[in-house]
MARPA-561692 format. One line per field, with one value per residue (C-alpha): residue in one letter; chain; x negated, y negated, z. Coordinates in Angstrom, 3 decimals, always signed. Last residue first. Layout:
# residues N
r = c(A  ...)
c = c(A  ...)
X = c(X  ...)
Y = c(Y  ...)
Z = c(Z  ...)
***
This chain:
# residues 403
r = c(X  X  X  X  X  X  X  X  X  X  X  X  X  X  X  X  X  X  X  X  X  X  X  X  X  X  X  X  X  X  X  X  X  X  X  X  X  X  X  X  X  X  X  X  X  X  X  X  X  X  X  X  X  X  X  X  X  X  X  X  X  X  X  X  X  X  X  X  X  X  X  X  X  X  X  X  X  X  X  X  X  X  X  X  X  X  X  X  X  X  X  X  X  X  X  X  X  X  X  X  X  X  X  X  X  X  X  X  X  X  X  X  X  X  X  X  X  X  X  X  X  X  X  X  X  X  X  X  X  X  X  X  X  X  X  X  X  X  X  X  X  X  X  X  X  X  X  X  X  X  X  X  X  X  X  X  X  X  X  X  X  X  X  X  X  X  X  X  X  X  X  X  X  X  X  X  X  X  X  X  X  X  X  X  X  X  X  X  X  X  X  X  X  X  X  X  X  X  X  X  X  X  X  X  X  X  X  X  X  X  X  X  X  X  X  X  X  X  X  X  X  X  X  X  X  X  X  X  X  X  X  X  X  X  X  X  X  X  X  X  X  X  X  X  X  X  X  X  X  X  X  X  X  X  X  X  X  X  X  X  X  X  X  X  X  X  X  X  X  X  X  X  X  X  X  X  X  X  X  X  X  X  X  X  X  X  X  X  X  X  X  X  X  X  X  X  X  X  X  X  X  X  X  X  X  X  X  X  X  X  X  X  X  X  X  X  X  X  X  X  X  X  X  X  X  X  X  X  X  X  X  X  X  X  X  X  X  X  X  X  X  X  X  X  X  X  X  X  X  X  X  X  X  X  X  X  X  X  X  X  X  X  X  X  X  X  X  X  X  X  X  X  X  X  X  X  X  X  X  X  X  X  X  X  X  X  X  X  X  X  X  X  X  X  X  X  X  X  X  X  X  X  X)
c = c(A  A  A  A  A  A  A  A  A  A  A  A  A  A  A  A  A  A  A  A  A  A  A  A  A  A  A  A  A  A  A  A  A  A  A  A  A  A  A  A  A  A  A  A  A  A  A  A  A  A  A  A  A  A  A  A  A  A  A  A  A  A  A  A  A  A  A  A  A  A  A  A  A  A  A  A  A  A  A  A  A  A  A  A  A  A  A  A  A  A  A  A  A  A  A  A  A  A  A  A  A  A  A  A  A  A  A  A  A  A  A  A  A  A  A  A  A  A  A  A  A  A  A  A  A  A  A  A  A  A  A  A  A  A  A  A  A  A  A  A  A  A  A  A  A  A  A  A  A  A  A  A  A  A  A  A  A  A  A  A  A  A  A  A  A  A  A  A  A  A  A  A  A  A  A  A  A  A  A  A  A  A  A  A  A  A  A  A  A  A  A  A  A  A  A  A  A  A  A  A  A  A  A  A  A  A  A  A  A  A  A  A  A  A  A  A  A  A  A  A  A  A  A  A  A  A  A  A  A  A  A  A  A  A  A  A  A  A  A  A  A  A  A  A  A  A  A  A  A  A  A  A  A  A  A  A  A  A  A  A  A  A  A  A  A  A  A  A  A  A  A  A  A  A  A  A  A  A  A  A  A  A  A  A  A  A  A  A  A  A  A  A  A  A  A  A  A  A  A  A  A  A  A  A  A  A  A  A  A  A  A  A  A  A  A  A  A  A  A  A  A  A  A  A  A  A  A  A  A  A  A  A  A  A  A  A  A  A  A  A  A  A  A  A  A  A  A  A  A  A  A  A  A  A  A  A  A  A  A  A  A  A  A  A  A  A  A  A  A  A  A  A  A  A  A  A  A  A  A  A  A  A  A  A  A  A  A  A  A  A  A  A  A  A  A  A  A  A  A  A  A  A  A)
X = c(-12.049  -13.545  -16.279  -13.921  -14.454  -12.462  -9.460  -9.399  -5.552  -4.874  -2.119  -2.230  +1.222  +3.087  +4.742  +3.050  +4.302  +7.322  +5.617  +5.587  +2.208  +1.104  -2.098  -1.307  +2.618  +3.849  +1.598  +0.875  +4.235  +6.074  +3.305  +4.294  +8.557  +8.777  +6.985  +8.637  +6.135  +3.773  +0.608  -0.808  +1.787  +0.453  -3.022  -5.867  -7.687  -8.126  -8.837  -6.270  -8.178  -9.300  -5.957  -4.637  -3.183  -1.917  -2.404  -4.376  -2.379  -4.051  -2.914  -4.619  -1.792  -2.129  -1.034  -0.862  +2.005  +4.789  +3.098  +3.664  +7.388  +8.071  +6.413  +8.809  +12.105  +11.060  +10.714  +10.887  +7.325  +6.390  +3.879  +0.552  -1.331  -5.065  -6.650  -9.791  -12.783  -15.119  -18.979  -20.556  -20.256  -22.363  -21.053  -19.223  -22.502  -25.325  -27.130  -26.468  -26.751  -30.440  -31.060  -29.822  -27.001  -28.116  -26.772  -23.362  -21.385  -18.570  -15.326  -13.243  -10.566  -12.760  -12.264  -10.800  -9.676  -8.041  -5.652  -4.867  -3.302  -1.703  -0.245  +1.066  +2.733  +4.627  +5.728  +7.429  +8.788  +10.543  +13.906  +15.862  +14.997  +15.633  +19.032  +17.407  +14.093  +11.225  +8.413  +4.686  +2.997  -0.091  -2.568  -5.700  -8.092  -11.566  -15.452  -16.820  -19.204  -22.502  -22.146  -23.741  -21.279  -19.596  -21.077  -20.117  -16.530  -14.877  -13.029  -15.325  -14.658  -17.393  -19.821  -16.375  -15.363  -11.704  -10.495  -6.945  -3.426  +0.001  +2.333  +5.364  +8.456  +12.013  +10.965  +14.034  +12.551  +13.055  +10.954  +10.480  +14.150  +15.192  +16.588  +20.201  +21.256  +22.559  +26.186  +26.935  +23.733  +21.824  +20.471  +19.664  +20.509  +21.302  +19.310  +19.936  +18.697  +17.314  +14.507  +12.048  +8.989  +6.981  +4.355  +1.021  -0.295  -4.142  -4.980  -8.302  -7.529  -4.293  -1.388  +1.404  -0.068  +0.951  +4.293  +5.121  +4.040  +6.170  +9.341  +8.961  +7.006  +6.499  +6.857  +8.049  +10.399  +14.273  +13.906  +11.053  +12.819  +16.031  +13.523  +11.871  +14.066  +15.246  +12.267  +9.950  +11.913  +12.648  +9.162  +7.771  +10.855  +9.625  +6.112  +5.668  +5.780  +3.921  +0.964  +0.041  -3.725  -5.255  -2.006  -1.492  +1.470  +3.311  +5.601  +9.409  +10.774  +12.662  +13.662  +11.638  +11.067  +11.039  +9.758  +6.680  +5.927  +5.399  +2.147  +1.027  +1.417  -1.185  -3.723  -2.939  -2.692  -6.584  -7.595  -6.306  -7.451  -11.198  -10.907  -9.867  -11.866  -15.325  -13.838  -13.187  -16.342  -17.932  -15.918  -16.594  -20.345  -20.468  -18.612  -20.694  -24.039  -22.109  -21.613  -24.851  -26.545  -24.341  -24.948  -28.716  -28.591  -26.012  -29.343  -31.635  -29.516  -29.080  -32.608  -34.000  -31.477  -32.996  -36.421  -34.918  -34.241  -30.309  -29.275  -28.378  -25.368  -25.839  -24.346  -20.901  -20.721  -19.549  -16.291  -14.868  -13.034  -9.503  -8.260  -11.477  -13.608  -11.308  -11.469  -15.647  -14.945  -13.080  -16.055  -18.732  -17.073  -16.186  -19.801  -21.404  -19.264  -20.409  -24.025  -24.080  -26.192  -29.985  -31.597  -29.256  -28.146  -24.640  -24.155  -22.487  -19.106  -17.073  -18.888  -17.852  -14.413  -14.031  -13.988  -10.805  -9.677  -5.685  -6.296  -9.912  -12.448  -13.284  -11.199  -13.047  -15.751  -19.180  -20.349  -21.562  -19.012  -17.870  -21.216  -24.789  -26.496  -27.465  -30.227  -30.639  -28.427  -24.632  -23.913  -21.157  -21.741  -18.509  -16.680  -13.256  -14.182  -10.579  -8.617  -10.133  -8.819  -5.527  -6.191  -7.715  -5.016  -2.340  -3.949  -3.971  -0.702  +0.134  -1.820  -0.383  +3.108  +2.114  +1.125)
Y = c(+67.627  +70.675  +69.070  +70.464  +68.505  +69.921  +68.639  +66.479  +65.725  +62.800  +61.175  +57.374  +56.755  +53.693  +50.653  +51.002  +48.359  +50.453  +53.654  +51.900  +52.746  +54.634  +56.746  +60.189  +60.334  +57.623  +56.915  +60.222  +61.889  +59.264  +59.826  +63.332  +63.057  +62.317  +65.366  +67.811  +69.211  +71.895  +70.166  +72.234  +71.211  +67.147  +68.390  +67.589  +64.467  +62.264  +59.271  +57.470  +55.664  +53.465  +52.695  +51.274  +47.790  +49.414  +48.021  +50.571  +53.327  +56.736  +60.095  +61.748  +63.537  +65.956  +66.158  +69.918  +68.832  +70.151  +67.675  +64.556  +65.248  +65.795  +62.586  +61.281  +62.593  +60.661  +57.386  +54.984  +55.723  +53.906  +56.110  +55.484  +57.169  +59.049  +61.417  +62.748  +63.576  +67.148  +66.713  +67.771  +65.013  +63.071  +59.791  +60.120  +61.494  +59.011  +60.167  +57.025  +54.825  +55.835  +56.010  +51.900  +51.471  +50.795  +53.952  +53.026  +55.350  +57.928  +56.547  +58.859  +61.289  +62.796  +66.236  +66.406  +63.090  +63.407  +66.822  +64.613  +62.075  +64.061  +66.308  +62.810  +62.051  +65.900  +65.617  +62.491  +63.654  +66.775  +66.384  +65.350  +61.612  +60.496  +58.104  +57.156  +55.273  +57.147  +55.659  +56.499  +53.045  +52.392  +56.213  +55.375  +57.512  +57.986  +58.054  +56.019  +53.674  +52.947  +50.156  +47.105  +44.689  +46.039  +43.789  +40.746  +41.131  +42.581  +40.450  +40.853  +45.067  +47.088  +48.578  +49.517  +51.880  +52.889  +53.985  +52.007  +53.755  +52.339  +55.118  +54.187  +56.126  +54.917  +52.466  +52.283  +51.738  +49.145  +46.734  +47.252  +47.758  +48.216  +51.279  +50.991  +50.755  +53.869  +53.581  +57.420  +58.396  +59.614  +63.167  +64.075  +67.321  +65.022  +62.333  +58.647  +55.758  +57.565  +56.215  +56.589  +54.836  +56.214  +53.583  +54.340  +51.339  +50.513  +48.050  +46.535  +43.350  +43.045  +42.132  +44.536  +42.579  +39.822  +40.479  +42.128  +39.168  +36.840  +39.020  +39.401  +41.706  +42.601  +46.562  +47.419  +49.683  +49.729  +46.816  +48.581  +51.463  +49.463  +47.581  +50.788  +52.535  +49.539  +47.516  +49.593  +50.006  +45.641  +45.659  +47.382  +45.784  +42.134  +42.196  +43.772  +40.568  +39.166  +41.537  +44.152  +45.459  +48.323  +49.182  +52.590  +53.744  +57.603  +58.558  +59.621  +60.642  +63.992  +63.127  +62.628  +65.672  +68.595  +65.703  +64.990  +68.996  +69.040  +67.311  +65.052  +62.379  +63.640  +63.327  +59.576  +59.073  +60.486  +57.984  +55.125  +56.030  +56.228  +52.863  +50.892  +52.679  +51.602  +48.277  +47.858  +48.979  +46.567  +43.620  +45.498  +45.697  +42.027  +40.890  +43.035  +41.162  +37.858  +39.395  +40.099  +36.924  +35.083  +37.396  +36.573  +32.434  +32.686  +34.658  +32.375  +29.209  +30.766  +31.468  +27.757  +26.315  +28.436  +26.980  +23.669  +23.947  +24.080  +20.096  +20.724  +19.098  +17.076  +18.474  +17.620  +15.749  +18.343  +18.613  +17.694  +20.388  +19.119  +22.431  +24.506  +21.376  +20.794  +24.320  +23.900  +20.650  +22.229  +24.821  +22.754  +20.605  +23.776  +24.928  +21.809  +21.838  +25.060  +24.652  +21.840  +19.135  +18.218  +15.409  +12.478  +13.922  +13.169  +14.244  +17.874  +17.663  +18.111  +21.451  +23.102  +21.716  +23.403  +21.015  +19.963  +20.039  +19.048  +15.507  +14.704  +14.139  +10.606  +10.207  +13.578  +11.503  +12.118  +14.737  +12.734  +12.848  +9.178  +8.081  +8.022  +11.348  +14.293  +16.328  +19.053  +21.897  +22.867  +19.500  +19.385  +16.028  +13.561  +11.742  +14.374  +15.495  +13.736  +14.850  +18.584  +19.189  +17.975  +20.987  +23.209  +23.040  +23.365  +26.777  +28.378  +27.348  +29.837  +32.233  +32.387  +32.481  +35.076  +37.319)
Z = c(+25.673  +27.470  +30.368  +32.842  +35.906  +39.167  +40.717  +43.843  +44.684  +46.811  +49.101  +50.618  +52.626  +52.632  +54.462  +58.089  +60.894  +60.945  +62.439  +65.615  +67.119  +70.654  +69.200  +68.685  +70.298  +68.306  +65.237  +64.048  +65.099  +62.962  +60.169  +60.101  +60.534  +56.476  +55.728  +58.147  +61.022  +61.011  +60.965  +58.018  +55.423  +56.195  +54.469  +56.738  +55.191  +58.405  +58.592  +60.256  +62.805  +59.911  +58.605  +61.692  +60.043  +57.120  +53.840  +52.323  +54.096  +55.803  +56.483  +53.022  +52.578  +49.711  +45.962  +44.406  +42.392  +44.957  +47.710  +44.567  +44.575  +48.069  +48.474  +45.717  +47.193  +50.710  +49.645  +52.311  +53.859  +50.270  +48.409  +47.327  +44.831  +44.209  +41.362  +42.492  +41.026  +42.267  +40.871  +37.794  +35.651  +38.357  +39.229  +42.547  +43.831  +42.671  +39.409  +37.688  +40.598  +40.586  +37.230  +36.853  +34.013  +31.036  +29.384  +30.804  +33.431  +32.352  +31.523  +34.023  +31.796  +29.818  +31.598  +35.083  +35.303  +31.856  +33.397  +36.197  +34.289  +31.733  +34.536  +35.979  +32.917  +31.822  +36.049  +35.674  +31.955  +33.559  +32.176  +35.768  +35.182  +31.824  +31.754  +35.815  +34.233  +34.845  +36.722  +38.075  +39.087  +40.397  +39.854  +41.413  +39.123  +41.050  +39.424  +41.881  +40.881  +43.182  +45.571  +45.643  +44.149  +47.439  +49.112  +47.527  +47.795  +44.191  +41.726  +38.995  +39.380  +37.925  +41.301  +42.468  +39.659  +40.222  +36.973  +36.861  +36.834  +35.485  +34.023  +32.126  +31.450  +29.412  +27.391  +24.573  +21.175  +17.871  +19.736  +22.949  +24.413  +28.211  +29.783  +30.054  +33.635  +35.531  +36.905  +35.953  +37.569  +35.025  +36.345  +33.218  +31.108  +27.848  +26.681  +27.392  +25.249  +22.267  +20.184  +22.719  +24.008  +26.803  +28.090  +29.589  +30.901  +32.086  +34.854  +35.432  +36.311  +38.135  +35.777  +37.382  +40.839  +39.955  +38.075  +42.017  +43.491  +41.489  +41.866  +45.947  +47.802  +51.792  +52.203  +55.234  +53.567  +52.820  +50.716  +49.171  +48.367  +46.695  +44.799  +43.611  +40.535  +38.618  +39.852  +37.973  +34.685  +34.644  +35.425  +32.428  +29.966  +31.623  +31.280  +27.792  +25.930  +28.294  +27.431  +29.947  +29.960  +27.847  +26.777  +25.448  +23.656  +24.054  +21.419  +21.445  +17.851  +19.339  +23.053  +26.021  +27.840  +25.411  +22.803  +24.554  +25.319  +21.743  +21.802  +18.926  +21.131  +23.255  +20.955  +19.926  +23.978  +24.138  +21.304  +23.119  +26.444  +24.862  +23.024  +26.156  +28.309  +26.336  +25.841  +29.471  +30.473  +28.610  +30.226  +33.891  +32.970  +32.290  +35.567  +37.493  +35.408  +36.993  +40.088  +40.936  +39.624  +41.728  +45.018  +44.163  +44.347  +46.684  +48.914  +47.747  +48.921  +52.178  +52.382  +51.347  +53.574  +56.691  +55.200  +55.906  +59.000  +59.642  +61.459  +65.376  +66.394  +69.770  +73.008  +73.793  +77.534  +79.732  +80.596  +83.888  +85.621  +87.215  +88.977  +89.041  +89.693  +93.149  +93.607  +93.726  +95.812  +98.602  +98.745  +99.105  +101.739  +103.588  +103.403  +104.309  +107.449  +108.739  +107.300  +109.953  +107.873  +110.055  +108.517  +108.877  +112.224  +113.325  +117.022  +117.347  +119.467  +115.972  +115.990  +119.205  +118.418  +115.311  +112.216  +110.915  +107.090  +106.338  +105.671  +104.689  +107.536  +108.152  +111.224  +112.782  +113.708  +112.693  +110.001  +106.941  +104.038  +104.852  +103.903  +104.247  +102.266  +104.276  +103.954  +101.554  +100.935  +99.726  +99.897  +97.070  +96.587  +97.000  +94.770  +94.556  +98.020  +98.572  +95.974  +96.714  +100.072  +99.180  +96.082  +98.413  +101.234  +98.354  +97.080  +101.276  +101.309  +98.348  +99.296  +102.962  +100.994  +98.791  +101.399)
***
C-alpha cells in the first residue's frame, strides 16, 4: 500500500512541473496551446490518455472532461506542493470612532485603578493600626512565654523593612530551601526577597531573648536563629487580607470585584531551636482566631452600598483562612489537617487548577495525604503529579463579633 501511494505522490509531482503554467481547465473552452488535447507528444511525462480518447480530434470548443480532469487535478497537487501565496492584503486603519472607544475605555480602567490604588493606601493604614493594637493584646498573653521563652514579644510589621529582610529570610530558608529543592517549585534568592516584599504583606515576628529553649526538637546541627536587635527571631507569620477590589497591582477586571474578606496565610515558620514547643500552632490559632472576630479590616464608609453588602463582606458571613503547601512537605500538611485545615485540591500555580475544584476534604477519599493528589492526577485525569508544586487547603471559621 505504501508503495502504490508512494508512486502514486511522484506521478503528481512530475505531473505537476509540467501543468506548472497551465489553467486548471476544469470548464470552459479550450485555450491554444500545448494543454489542448492533440497528440500524445504534448502530454507531460508519465500522463497518457486512453486510447479511445487520444483518437478524439481537437475541438477548440468541446474539452474531454476526461482530460480536463487529470490536468485539473495534477495542478491542484502541484499547488499543494509549491503553493503560491497570495499577495498580502492592505492593512486596514481602526475608524476613528473605534479609537474614540478604546481610548474611553483606558480612559475608565485608569480612573479605576487609580481610586483602587487609593483605597488600598487607606486600607493599609486602617490594617496597619488594627494589627498593631491586636499584637499589643496578644503579647500580654501567657501562652507567649509557654512557647517562646519568658521576655518573648510579638512585633508587627506592616510591610518588611530591609533591615528585617535578611533575619526573616534567613528563618524561612533555614527550614524551606531543602523542601523546595525537593519540589517543583521554581525560586531562587532574588525571587524569594520579591515576593517577601509583595504589596500587601503583613509580618508577625516572634522575638526572644533566648536562643534555644529546652524541650525542642533542635536538631543538634540547628543554626542559631538570627538577631534583631538585642533579640533572637525565632517565628514569623506572613499573611495578607485578601481584598481584590484593593490591590494596585490587580488586572483590570478584577478592579471590579467586590472585596473578599479572606486571610491568605504566606509564611508560617519556626526556627528548628523552637520547634517541638507549640509556637506554630500558638501563631496560626492567632490567625484564625482574628479572622473570626476583628481579624478582616472591614470595608470603608465610602465604599459603594452595593459592594458593601456583597457576600464576602457581610459581618455575618463564614471567612476563611487559606495556605499553600509544597507537595514536598508532608509533616506540615499533616500539620495544618490536625488544625481543622482542609484540602481544597487545587494549586495557584498549577497548570490544571481549574479542573481541580473540588472542596471535599482529602480524609473523605480514603487514601493517605501525600498519595491524594497522586491519585488525582494519575488515574482522574492522566497528569504527572510533578508538574504541580503545592496544595491550596482552607479552614472557614465563623465571625464572632467578640473582640
Amino acid at each position: 500500500m505504501f508503495a502504490s501511494s508512494l508512486s502514486r505522490s511522484a506521478a503528481g509531482r512530475s505531473a505537476g512541473r509540467a501543468f506548472r503554467f497551465a489553467s486548471p481547465l476544469a470548464s470552459g473552452p479550450l485555450a491554444p496551446g500545448p494543454l489542448a488535447p492533440g497528440p500524445l507528444a504534448v502530454l507531460p511525462p508519465g500522463l497518457a490518455l486512453p486510447e479511445p480518447v487520444a483518437a478524439i480530434p481537437a475541438a477548440p470548443t468541446a474539452p474531454h472532461r476526461l482530460f480536463s480532469l487529470t490536468a485539473s487535478a495534477a495542478f491542484s497537487a502541484q499547488s499543494a506542493l509549491d503553493p503560491v501565496a497570495p499577495p498580502p492584503s492592505p492593512a486596514r486603519r481602526p475608524s476613528s470612532n473605534v479609537k474614540s472607544l478604546f481610548s474611553a475605555c483606558a480612559d475608565i480602567m485608569a480612573k479605576k485603578k487609580s481610586t483602587v490604588q487609593e483605597r488600598f493606601a487607606r486600607v493599609q493604614r486602617q490594617s496597619k493600626a488594627q494589627w498593631t493594637h491586636i499584637v499589643s493584646q496578644a503579647n500580654s498573653s501567657p501562652e507567649l512565654e509557654k512557647v517562646a521563652g519568658a521576655g518573648a514579644h510579638l512585633r508587627f510589621v506592616n510591610a518588611i523593612t530591609p533591615d528585617l529582610m535578611d533575619a526573616c529570610y534567613n528563618v524561612i530558608m533555614t527550614n524551606m530551601a531543602p523542601i523546595y529543592d525537593k519540589s517543583n517549585y521554581k525560586w531562587t534568592p532574588a525571587s524569594k526577597r520579591q515576593e517577601m516584599r509583595m504589596d500587601g504583606s503583613h509580618y508577625i515576628l516572634v522575638l526572644s531573648p533566648h536562643a534555644a529553649l529546652e524541650g525542642t526538637t533542635r536538631p543538634a546541627d540547628a543554626p542559631e536563629p538570627p538577631r534583631v536587635g538585642d533579640d533572637y527571631l525565632v517565628g514569623l507569620l506572613a499573611f495578607c487580607e485578601e481584598r481584590a477590589d484593593y490591590y494596585p497591582h490587580t488586572s483590570d477586571l478584577e478592579c471590579f470585584l467586590p472585596p473578599v474578606n479572606m486571610l491568605f496565610c504566606i509564611e508560617l515558620q519556626v526556627t528548628p531551636a523552637f520547634q517541638g514547643r507549640g509556637l506554630g500552632s500558638f501563631l496560626l490559632d492567632f490567625l484564625t482566631t482574628r479572622a473570626a472576630t476583628a481579624g478582616v479590616t472591614p470595608p470603608p464608609a465610602d465604599m459603594p452600598e452595593k459592594l458593601a453588602k456583597s457576600y464576602f463582606a457581610a459581618p455575618d458571613k463564614p471567612r476563611s483562612v487559606r495556605l499553600l503547601v509544597q507537595m514536598a512537605n508532608t509533616p506540615a500538611m499533616h500539620f495544618y489537617r490536625s488544625k481543622g485545615f482542609q484540602l481544597l485540591n487545587r494549586s495557584a500555580d498549577d497548570p490544571v487548577a481549574e479542573i481541580l475544584d473540588s472542596s471535599e476534604p482529602a480524609e473523605d477519599i480514603g487514601l493517605p495525604l501525600e498519595k491524594l493528589f497522586e491519585h488525582y492526577m494519575l488515574d482522574a485525569f492522566g497528569y504527572c503529579p510533578s508538574t504541580v508544586s503545592s496544595l491550596e487547603f482552607i479552614k472557614v471559621v465563623t465571625p464572632n463579633r467578640a473582640t
